[in-house]
N, CA, C and O atoms as a Maestro MAE file, in Angstrom:
{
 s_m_m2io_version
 :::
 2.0.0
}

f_m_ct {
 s_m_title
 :::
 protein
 m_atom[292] {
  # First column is atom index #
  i_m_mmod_type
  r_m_x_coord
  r_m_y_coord
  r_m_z_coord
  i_m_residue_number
  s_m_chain_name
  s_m_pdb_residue_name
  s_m_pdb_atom_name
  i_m_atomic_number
  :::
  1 25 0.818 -1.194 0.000 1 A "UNK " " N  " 7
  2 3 0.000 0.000 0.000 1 A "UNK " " CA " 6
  3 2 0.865 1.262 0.000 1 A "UNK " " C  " 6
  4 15 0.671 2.269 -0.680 1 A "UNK " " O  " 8
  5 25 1.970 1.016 0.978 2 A "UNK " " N  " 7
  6 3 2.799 2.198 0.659 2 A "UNK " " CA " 6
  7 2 3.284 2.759 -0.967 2 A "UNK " " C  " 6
  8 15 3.436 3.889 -1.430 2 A "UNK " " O  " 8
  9 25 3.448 1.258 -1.600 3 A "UNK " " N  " 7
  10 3 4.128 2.177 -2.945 3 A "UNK " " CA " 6
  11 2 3.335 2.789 -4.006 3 A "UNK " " C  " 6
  12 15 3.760 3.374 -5.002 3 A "UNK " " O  " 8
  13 25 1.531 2.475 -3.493 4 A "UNK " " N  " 7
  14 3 0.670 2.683 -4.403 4 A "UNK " " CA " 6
  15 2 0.431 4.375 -3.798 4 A "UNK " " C  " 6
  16 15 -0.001 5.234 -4.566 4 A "UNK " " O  " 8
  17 25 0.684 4.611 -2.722 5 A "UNK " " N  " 7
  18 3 0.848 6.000 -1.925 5 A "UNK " " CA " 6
  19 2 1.840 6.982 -2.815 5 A "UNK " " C  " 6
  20 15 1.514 8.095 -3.228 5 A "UNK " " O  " 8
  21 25 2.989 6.405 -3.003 6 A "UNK " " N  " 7
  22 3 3.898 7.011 -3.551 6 A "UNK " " CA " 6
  23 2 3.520 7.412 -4.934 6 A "UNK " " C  " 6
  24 15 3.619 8.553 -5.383 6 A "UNK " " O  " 8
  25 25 3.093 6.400 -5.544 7 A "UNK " " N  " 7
  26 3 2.569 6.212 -6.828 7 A "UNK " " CA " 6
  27 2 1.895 8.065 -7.252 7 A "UNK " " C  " 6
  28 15 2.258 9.123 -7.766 7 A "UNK " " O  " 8
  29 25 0.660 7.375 -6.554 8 A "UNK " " N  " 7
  30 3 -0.342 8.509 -6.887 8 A "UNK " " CA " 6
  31 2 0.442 9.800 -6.281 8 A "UNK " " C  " 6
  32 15 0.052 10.613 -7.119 8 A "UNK " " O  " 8
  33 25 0.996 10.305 -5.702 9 A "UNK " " N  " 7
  34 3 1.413 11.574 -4.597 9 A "UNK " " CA " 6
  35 2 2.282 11.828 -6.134 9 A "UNK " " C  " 6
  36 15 1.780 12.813 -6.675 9 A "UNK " " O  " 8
  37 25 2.984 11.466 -6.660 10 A "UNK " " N  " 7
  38 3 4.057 11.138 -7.939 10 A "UNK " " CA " 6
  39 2 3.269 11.872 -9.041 10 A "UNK " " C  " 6
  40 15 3.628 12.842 -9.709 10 A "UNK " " O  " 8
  41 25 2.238 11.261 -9.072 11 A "UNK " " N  " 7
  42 3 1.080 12.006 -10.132 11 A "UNK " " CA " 6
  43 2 0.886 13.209 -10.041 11 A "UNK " " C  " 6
  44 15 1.167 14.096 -10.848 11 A "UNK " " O  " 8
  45 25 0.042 13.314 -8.326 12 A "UNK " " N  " 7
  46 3 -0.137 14.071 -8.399 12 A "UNK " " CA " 6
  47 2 0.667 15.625 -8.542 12 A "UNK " " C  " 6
  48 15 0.115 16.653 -8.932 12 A "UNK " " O  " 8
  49 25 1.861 15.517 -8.192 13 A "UNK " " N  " 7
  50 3 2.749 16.639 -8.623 13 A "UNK " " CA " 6
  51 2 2.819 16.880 -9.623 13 A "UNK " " C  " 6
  52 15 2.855 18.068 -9.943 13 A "UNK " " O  " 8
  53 25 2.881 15.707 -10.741 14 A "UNK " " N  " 7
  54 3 3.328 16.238 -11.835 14 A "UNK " " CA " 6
  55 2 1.891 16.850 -12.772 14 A "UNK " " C  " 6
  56 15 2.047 17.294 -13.910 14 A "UNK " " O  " 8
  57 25 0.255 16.779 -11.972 15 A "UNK " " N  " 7
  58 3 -0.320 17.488 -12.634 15 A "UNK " " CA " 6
  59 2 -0.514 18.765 -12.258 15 A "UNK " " C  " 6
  60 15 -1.124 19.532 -13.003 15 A "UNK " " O  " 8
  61 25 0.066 19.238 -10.840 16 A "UNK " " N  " 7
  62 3 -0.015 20.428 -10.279 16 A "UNK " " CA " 6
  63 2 1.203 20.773 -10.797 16 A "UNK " " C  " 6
  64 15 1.519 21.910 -10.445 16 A "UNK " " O  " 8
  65 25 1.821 20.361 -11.333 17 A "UNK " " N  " 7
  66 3 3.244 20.997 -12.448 17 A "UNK " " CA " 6
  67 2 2.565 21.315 -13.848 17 A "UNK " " C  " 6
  68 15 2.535 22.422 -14.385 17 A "UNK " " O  " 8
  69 25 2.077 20.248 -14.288 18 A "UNK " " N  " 7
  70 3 1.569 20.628 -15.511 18 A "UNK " " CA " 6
  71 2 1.017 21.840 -15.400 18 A "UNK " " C  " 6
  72 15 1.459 22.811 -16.014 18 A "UNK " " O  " 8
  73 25 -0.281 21.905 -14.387 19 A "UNK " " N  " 7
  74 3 -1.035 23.207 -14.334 19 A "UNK " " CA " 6
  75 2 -0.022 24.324 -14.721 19 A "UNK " " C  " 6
  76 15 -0.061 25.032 -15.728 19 A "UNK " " O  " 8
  77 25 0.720 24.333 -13.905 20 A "UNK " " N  " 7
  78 3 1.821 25.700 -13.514 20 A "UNK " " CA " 6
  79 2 2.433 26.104 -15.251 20 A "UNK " " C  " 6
  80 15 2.466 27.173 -15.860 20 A "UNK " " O  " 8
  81 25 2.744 25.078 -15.530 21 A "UNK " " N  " 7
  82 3 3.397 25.118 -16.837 21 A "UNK " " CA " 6
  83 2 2.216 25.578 -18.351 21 A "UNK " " C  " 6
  84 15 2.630 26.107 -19.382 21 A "UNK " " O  " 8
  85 25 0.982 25.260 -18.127 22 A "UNK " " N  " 7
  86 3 -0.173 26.056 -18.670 22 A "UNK " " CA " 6
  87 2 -0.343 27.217 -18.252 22 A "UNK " " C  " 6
  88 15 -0.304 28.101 -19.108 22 A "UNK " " O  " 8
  89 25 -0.489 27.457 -17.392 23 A "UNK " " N  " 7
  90 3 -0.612 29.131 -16.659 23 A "UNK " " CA " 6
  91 2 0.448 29.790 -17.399 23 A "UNK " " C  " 6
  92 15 0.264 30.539 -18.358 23 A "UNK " " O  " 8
  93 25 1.565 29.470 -16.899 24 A "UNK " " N  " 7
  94 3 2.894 30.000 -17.858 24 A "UNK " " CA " 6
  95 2 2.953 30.122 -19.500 24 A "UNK " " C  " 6
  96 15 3.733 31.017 -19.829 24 A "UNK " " O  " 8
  97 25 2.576 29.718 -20.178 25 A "UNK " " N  " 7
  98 3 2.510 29.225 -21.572 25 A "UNK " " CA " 6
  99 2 1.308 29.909 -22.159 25 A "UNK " " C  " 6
  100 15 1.113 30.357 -23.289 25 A "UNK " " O  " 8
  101 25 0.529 29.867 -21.044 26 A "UNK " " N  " 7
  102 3 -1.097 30.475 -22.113 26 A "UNK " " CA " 6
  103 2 -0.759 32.250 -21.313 26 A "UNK " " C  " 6
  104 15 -1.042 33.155 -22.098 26 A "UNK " " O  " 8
  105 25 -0.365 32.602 -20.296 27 A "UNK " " N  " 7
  106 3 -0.237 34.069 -19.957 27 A "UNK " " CA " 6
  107 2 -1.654 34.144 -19.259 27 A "UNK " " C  " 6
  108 15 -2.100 35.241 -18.924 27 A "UNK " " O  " 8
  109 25 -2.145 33.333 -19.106 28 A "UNK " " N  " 7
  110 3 -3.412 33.304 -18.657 28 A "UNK " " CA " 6
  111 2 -4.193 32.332 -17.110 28 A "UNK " " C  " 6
  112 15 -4.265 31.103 -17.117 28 A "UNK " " O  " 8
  113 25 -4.487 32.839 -16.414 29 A "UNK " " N  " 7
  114 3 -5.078 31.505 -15.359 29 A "UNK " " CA " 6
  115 2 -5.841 30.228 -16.342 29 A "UNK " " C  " 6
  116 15 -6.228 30.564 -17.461 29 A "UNK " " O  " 8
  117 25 -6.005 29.031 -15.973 30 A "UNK " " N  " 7
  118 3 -6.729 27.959 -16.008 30 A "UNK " " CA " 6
  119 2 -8.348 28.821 -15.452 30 A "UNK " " C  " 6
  120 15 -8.530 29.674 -14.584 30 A "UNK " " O  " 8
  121 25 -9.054 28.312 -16.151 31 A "UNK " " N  " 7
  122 3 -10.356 28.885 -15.547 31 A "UNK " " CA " 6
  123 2 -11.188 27.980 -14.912 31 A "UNK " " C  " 6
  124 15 -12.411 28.050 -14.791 31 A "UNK " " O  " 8
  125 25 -9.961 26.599 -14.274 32 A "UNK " " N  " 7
  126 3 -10.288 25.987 -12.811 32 A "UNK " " CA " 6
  127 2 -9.689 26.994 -11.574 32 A "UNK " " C  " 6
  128 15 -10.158 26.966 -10.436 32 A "UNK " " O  " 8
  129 25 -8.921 27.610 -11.860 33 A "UNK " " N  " 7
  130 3 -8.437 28.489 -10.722 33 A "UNK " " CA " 6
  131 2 -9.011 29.874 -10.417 33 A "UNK " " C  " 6
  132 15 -8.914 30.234 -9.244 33 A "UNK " " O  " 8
  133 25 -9.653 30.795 -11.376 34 A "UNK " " N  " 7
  134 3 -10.151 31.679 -11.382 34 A "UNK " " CA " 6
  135 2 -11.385 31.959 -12.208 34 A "UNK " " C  " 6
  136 15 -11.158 31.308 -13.227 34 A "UNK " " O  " 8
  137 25 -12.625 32.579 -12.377 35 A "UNK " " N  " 7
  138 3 -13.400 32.787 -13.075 35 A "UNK " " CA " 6
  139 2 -13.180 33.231 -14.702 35 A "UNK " " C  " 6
  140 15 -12.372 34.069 -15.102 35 A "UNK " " O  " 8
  141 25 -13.911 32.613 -15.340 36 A "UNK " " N  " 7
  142 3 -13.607 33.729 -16.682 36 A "UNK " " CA " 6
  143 2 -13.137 34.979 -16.721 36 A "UNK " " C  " 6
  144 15 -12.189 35.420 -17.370 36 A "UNK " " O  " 8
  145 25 -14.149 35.733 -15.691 37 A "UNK " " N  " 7
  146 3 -14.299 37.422 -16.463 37 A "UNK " " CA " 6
  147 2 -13.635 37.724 -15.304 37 A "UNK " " C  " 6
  148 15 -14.148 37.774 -14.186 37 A "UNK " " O  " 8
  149 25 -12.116 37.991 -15.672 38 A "UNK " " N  " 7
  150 3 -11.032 38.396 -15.047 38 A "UNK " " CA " 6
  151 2 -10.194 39.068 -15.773 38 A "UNK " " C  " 6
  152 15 -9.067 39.101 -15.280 38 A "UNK " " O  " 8
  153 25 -10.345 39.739 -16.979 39 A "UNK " " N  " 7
  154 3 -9.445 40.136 -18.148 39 A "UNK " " CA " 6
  155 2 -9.446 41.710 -17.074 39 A "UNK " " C  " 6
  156 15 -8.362 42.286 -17.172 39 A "UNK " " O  " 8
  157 25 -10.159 42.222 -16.402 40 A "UNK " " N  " 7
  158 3 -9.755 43.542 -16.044 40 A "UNK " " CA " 6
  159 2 -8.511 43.944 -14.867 40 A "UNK " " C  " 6
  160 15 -7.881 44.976 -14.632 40 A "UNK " " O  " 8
  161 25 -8.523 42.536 -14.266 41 A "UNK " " N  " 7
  162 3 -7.405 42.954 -13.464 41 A "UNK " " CA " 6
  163 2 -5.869 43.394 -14.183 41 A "UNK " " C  " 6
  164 15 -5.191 42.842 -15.049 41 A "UNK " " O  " 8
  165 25 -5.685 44.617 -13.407 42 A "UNK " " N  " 7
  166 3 -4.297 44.871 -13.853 42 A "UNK " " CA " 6
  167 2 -3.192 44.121 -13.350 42 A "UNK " " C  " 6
  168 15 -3.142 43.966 -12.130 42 A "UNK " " O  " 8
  169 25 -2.148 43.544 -14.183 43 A "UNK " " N  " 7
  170 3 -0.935 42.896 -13.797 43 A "UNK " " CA " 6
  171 2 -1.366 41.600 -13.879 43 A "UNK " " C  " 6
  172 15 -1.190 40.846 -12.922 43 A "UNK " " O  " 8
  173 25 -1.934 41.209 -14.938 44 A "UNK " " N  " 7
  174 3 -2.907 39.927 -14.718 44 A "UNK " " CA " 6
  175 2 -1.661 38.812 -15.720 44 A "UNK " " C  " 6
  176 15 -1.915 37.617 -15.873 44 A "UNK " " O  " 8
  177 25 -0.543 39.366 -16.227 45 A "UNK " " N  " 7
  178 3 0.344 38.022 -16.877 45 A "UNK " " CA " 6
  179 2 1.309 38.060 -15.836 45 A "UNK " " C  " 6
  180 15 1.905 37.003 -15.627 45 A "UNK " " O  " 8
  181 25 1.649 39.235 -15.004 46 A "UNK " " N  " 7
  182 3 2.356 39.201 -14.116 46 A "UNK " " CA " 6
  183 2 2.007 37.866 -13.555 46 A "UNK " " C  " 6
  184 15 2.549 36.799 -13.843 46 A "UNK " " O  " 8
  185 25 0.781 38.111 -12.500 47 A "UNK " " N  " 7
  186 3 0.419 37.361 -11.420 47 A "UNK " " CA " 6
  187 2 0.342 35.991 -12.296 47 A "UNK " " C  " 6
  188 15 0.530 34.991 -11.604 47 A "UNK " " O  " 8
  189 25 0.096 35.732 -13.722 48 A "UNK " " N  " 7
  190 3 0.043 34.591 -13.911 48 A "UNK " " CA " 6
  191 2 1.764 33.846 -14.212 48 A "UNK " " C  " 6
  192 15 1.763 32.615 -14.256 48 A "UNK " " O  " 8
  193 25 2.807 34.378 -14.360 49 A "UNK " " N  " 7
  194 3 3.845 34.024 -13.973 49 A "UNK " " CA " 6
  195 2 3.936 33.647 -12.862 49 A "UNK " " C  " 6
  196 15 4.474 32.542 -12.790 49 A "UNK " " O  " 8
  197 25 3.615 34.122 -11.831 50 A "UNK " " N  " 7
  198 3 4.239 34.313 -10.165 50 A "UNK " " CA " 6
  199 2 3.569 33.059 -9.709 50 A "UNK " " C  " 6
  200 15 4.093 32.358 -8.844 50 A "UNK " " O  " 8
  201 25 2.458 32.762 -10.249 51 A "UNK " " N  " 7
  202 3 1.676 31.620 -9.672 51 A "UNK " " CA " 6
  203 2 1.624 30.223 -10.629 51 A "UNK " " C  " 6
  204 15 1.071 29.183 -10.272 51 A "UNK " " O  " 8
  205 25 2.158 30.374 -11.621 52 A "UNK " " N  " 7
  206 3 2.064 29.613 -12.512 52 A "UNK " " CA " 6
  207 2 3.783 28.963 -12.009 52 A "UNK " " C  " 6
  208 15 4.159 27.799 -11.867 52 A "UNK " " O  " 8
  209 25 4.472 30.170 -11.852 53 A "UNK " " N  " 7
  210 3 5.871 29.357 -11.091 53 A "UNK " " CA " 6
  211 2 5.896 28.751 -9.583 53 A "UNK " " C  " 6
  212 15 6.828 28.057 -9.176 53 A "UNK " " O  " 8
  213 25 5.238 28.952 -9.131 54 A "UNK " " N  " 7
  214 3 4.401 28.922 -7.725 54 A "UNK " " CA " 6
  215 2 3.907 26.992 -7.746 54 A "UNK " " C  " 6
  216 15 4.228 25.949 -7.175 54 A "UNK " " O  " 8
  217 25 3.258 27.322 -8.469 55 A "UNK " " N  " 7
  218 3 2.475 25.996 -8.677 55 A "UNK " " CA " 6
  219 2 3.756 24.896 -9.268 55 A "UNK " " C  " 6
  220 15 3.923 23.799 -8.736 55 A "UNK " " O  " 8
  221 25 4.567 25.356 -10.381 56 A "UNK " " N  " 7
  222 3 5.728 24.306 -10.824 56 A "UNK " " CA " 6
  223 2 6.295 24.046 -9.655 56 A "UNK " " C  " 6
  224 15 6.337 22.846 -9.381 56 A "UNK " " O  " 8
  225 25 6.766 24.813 -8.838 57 A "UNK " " N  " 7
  226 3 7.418 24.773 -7.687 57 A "UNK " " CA " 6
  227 2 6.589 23.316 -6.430 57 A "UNK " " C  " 6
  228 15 6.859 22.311 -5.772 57 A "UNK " " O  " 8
  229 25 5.824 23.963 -6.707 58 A "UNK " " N  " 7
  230 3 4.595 23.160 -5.613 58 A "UNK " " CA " 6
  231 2 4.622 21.601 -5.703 58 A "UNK " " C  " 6
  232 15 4.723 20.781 -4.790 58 A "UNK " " O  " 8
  233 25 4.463 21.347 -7.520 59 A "UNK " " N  " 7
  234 3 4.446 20.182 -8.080 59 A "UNK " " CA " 6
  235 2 5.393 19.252 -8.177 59 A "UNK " " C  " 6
  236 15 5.255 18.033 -8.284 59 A "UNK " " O  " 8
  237 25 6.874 20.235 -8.109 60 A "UNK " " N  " 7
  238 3 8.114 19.799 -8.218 60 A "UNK " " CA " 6
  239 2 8.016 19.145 -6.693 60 A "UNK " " C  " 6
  240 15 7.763 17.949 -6.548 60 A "UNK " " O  " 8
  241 25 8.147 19.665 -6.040 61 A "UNK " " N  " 7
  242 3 8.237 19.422 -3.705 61 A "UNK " " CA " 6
  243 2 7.397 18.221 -3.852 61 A "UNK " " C  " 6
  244 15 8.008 17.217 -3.487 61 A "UNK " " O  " 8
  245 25 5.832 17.918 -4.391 62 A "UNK " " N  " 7
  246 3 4.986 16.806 -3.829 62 A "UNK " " CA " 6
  247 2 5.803 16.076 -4.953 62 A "UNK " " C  " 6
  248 15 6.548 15.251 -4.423 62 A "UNK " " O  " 8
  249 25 5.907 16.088 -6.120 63 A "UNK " " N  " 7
  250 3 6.936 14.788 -6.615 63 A "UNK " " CA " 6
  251 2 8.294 13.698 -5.862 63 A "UNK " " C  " 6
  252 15 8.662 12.549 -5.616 63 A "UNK " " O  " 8
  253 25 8.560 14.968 -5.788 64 A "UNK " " N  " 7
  254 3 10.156 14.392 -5.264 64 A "UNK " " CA " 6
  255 2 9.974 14.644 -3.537 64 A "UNK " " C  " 6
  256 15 10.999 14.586 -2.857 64 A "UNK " " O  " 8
  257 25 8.872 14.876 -2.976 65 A "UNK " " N  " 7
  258 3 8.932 14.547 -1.169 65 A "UNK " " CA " 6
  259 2 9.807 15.634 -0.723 65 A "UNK " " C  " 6
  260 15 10.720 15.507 0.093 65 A "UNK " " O  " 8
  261 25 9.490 16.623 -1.268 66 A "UNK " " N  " 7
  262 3 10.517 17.713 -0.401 66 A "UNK " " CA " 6
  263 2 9.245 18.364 0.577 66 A "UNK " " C  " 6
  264 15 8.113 18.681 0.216 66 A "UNK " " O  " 8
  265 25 9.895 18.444 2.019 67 A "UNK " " N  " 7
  266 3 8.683 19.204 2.519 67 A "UNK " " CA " 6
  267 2 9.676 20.429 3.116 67 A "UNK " " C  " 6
  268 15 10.886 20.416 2.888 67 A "UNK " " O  " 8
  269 25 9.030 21.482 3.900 68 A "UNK " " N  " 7
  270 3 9.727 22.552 3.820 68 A "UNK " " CA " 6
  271 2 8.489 22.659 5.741 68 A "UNK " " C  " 6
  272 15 7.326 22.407 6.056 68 A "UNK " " O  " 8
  273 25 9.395 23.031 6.236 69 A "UNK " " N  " 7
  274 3 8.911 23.432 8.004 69 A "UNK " " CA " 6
  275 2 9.161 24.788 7.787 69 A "UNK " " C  " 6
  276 15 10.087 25.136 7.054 69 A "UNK " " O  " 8
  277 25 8.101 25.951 8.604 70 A "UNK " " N  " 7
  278 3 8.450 27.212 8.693 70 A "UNK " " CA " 6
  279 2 8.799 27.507 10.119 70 A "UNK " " C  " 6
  280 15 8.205 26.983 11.061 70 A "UNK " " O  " 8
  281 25 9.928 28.489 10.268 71 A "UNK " " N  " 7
  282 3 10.573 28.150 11.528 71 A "UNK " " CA " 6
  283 2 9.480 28.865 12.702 71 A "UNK " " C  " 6
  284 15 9.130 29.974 12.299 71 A "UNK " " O  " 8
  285 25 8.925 28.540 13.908 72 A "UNK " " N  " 7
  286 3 8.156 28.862 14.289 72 A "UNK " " CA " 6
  287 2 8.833 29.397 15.657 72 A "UNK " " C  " 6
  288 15 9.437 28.423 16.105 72 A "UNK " " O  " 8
  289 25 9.006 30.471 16.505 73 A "UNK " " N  " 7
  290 3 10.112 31.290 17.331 73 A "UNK " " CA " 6
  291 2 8.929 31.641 18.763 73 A "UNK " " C  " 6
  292 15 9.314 32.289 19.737 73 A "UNK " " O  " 8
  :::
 }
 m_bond[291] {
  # First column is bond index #
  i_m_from
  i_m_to
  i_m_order
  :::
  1 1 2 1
  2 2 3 1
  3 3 4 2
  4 3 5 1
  5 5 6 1
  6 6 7 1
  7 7 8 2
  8 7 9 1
  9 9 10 1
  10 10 11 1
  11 11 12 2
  12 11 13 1
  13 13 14 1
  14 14 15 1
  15 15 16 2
  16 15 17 1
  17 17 18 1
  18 18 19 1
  19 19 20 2
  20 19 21 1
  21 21 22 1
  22 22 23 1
  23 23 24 2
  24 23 25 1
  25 25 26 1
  26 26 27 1
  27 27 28 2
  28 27 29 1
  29 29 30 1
  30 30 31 1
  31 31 32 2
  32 31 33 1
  33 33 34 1
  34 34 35 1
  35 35 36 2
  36 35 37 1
  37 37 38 1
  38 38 39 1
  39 39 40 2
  40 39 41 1
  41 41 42 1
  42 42 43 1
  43 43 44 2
  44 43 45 1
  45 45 46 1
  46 46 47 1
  47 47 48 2
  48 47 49 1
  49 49 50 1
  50 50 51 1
  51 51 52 2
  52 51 53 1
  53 53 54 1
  54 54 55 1
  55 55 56 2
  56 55 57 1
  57 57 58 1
  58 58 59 1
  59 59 60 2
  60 59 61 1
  61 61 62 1
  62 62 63 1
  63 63 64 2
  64 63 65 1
  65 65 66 1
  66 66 67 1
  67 67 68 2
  68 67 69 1
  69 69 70 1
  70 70 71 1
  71 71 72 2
  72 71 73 1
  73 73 74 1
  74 74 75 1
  75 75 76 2
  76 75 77 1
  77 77 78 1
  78 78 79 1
  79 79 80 2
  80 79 81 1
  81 81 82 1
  82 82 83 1
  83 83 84 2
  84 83 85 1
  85 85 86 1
  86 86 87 1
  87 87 88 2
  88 87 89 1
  89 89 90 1
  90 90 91 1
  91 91 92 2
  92 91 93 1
  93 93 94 1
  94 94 95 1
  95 95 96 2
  96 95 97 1
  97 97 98 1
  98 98 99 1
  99 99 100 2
  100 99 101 1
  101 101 102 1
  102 102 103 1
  103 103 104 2
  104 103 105 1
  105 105 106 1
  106 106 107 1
  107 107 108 2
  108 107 109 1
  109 109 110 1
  110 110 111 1
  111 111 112 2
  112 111 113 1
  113 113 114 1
  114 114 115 1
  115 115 116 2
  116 115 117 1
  117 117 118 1
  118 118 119 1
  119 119 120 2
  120 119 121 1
  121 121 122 1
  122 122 123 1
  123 123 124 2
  124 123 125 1
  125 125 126 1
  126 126 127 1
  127 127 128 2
  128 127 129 1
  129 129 130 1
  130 130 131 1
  131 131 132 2
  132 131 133 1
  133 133 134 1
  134 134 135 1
  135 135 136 2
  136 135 137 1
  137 137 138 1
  138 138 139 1
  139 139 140 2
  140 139 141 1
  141 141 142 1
  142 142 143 1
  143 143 144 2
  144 143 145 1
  145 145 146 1
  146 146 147 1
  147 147 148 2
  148 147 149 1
  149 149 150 1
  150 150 151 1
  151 151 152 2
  152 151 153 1
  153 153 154 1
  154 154 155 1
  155 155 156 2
  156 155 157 1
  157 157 158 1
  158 158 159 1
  159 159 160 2
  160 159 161 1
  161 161 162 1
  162 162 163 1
  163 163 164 2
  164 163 165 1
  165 165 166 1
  166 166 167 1
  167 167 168 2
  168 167 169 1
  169 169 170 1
  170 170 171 1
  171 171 172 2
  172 171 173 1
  173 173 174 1
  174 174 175 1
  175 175 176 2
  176 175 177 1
  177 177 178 1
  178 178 179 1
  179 179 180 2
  180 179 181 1
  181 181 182 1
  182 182 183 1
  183 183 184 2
  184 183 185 1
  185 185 186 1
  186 186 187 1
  187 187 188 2
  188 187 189 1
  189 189 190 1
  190 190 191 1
  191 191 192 2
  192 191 193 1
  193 193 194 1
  194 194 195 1
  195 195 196 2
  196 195 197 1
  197 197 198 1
  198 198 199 1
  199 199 200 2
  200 199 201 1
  201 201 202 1
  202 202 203 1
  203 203 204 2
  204 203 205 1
  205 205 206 1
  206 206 207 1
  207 207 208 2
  208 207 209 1
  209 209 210 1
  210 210 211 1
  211 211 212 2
  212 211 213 1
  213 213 214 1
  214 214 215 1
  215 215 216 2
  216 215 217 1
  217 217 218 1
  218 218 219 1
  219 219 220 2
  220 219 221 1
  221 221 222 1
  222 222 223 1
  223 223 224 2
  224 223 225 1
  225 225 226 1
  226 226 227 1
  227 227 228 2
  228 227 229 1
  229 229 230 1
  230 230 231 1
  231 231 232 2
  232 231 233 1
  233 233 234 1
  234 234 235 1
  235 235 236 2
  236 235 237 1
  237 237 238 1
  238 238 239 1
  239 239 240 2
  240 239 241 1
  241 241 242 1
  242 242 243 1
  243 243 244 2
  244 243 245 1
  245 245 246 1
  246 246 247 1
  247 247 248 2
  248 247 249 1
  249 249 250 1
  250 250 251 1
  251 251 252 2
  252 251 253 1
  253 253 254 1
  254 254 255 1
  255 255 256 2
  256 255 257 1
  257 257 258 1
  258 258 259 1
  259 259 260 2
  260 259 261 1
  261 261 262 1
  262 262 263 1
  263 263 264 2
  264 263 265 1
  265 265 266 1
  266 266 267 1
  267 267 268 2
  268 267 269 1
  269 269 270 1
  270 270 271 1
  271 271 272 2
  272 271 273 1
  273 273 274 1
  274 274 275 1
  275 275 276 2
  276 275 277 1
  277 277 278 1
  278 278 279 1
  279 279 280 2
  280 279 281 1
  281 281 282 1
  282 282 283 1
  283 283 284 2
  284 283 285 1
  285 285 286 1
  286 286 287 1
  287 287 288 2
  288 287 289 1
  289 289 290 1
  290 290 291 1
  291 291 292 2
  :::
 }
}
């Protein structure tokens, strides 16, 4: 059961990568992540870089089991 764990967790990064890598490529959100009628926000390829690298990032960590602790003081 464990390796069927691994399995899927494996997947699943690499479709929360994919996402990231559409966001990036189209300049545009997925319109699973945000509504259509969003063309008025300003800085709107910006933010879709920032999150579209965001998300590669995200996808990359649940692939390969990187977890990240925030230091808590």
């Amino acid at each position: 059961m464990r390796n069927l764990s691994d399995i899927g967790r494996i997947f699943y990064g690499i479709a929360v990568a994919g996402l990231g890598f559409q966001t990036i490529y189209y300049d545009d959100f997925p319109y699973m992540l945000i509504p259509p009628e969003h063309s008025w926000t300003p800085g709107l390829a910006l933010m879709a870089y920032i999150s579209g690298a965001a998300l590669i990032l995200g996808g990359g960590c649940l692939a390969f089991k990187k977890n990240t602790r925030l230091p808590i003081s």
